[in-house]
C-alpha positions as CSV (number, residue, x, y, z in Angstrom):
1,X,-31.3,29.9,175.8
2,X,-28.9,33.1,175.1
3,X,-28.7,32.4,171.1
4,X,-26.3,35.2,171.0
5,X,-23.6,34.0,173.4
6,X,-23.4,30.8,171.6
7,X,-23.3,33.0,168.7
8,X,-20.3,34.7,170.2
9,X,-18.4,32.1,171.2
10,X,-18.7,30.1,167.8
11,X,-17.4,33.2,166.2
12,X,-14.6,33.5,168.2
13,X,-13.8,29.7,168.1
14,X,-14.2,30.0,164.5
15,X,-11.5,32.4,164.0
16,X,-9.3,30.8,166.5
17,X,-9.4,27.8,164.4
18,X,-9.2,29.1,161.1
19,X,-6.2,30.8,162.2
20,X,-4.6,27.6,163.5
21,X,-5.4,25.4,160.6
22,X,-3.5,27.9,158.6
23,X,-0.7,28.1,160.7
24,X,-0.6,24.2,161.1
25,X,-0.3,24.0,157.6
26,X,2.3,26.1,157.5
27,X,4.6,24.7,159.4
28,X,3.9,21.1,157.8
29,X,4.9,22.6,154.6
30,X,8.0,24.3,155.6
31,X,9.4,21.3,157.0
32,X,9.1,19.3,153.9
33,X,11.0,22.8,152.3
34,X,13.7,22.4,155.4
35,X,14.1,18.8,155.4
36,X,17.7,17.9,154.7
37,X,19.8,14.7,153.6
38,X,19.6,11.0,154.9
39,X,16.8,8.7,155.4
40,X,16.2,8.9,159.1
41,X,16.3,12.9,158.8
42,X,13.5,12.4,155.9
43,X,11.7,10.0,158.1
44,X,11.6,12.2,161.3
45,X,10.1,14.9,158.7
46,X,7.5,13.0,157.1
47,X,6.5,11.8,161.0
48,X,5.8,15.9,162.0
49,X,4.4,16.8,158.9
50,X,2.1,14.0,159.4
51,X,1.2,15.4,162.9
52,X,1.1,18.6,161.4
53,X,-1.5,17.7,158.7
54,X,-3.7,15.6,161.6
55,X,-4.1,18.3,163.6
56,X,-5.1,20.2,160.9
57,X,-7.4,18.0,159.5
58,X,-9.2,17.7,163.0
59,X,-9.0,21.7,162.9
60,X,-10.5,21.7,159.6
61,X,-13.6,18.9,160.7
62,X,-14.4,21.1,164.2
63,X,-14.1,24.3,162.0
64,X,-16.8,22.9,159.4
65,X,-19.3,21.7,162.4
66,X,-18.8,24.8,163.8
67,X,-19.5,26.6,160.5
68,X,-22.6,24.5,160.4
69,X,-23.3,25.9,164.1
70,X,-23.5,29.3,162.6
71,X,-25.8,28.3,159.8
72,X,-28.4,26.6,162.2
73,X,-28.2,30.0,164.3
74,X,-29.1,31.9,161.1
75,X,-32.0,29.4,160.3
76,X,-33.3,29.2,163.3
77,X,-32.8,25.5,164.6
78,X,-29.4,26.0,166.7
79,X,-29.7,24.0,170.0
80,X,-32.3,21.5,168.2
81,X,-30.9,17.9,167.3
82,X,-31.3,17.2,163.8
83,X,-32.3,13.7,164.2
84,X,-35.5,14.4,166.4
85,X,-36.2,18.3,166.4
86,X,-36.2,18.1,170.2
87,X,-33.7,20.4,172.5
88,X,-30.3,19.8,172.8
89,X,-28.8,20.1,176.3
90,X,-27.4,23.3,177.3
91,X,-25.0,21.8,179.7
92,X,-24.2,20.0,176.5
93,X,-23.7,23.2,174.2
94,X,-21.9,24.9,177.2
95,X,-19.1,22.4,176.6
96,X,-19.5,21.6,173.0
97,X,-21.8,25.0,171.1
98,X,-21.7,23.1,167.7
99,X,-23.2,19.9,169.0
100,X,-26.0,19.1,166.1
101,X,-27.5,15.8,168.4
102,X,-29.2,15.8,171.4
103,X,-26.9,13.2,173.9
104,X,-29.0,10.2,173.4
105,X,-28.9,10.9,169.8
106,X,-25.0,11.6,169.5
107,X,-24.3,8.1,171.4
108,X,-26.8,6.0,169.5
109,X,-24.6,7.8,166.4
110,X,-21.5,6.8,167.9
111,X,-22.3,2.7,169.2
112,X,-23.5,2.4,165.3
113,X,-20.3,4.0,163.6
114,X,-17.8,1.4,166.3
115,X,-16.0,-1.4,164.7
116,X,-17.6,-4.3,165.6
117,X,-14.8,-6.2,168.1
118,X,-12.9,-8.9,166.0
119,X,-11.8,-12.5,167.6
C-alpha cells in the first residue's frame, strides 16, 4: 500500500475542507447580519443558515476523521481497522482514505447504531 499517496490526498482533502467549513460559516453568519424585516424573510434566513451550519457541521465531522487519518499515518496503523488490527480494503480507502474499520467492521458499526423500527 502507497502510504504516501493516501498521505497526499488526505492532505489535500484536508485543506479543501477546512477551507469550506470556514467559508460555510461565513456565509451562515452573514445572512443572519443581512436578514431584513418580517417573519417569513426571518424564517427563509434561519432555513439557510441552518443549511449553512449542517453542511458545516458534516465538514467539520469528515475533517476530524480525516485528521485522525493523518495521525494513524504518523503512528503507523493507517489502513488497519481499529476494531480488529486486520487490513482495511484498499478499494475501500481508494474511495474513502480516512476509513478507520475494515467493511465488515464499519457495517456491524452501523446495523448496531440503527433505530430499532417502531410499530
Amino acid at each position: 500500500m502507497n502510504v504516501q499517496l493516501y498521505k497526499k490526498r488526505l492532505l489535500d482533502l484536508e485543506a479543501t475542507l477546512a477551507a469550506h467549513a470556514q467559508q460555510q460559516a461565513g456565509q451562515a453568519r452573514d445572512q443572519t447580519a443581512d436578514s431584513a424585516g418580517d417573519a417569513g424573510d426571518e424564517s427563509v434566513v434561519d432555513e439557510a443558515e441552518s443549511e449553512d451550519f449542517s453542511a458545516a457541521e458534516l465538514d467539520a465531522t469528515i475533517l476530524r476523521q480525516v485528521r485522525d487519518a493523518l495521525h494513524r499515518i504518523e503512528d503507523g496503523t493507517y489502513g488497519r481497522c481499529l476494531v480488529d488490527g486486520g487490513p482495511i480494503e484498499t478499494k475501500r480507502l481508494n474511495a474513502v482514505p480516512w476509513a478507520p474499520y475494515c467493511i465488515k467492521h464499519q457495517r456491524l458499526l452501523e446495523a448496531a447504531t440503527k433505530p430499532a423500527p417502531t410499530l
